[in-house]
N, C-alpha and C positions, 0 to 999 in steps of 0.2 A: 504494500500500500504506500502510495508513494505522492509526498506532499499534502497529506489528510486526504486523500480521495478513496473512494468506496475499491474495493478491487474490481478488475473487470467479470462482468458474467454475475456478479453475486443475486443473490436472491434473498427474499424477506425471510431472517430467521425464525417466525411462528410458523413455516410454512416444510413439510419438506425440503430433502439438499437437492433437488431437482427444478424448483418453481414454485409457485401459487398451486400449478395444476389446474389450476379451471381459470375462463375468460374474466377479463377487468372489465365491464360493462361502462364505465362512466369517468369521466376527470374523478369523481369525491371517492371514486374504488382505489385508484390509481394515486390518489393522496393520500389515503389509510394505507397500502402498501406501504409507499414511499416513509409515512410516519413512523411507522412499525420498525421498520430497516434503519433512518437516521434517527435514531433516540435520543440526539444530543438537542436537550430543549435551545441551545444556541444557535441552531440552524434553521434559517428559513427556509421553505419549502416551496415554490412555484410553478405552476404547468403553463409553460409558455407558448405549447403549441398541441393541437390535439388532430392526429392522423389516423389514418386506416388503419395501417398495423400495431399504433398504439400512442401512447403519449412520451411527451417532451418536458423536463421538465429541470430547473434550475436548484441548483442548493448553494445559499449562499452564507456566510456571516452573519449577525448582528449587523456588522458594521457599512453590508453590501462585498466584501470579500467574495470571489465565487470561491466555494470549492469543487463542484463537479457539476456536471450535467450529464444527464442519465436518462432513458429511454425506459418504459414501462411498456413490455408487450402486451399487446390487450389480449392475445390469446392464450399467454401461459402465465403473466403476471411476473417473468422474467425482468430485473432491474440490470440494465446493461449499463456500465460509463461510455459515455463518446465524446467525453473530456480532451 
């Protein structure tokens, strides 16, 4: 993990080591994910963009620091970096 950022491929720890396993239906599924996984109440959370194959979505500081950006697959619930 390199410079605070999530590693790549990781997935939301309440979830099996494989994904979510079932589809994100919404931006507020896809923010419950992402909450779940960044526990650090320090880090804002943002979906800056919402696609077919899933969501877009920003983690940043308190201060507006980014630390990652990260993609939520709507089909497996899979949290990618594409930092």
């Amino acid at each position: 993990m390199g410079q605070g950022r999530a590693p790549y491929g990781a997935y939301c720890p309440q979830k099996e080591s494989y994904g979510a396993r079932r589809p994100v239906k919404g931006p507020e599924e896809a923010m419950a994910i992402l909450r779940s996984y960044f526990q650090d109440k320090e880090l804002i959370i943002n979906i800056v963009k919402e696609r077919r194959w899933g969501f877009i979505a920003e983690i940043t500081k308190q201060d507006g620091t980014l630390v990652d950006v990260v993609i939520v697959d709507r089909r497996t619930g899979r949290i990618r970096s594409i930092y």
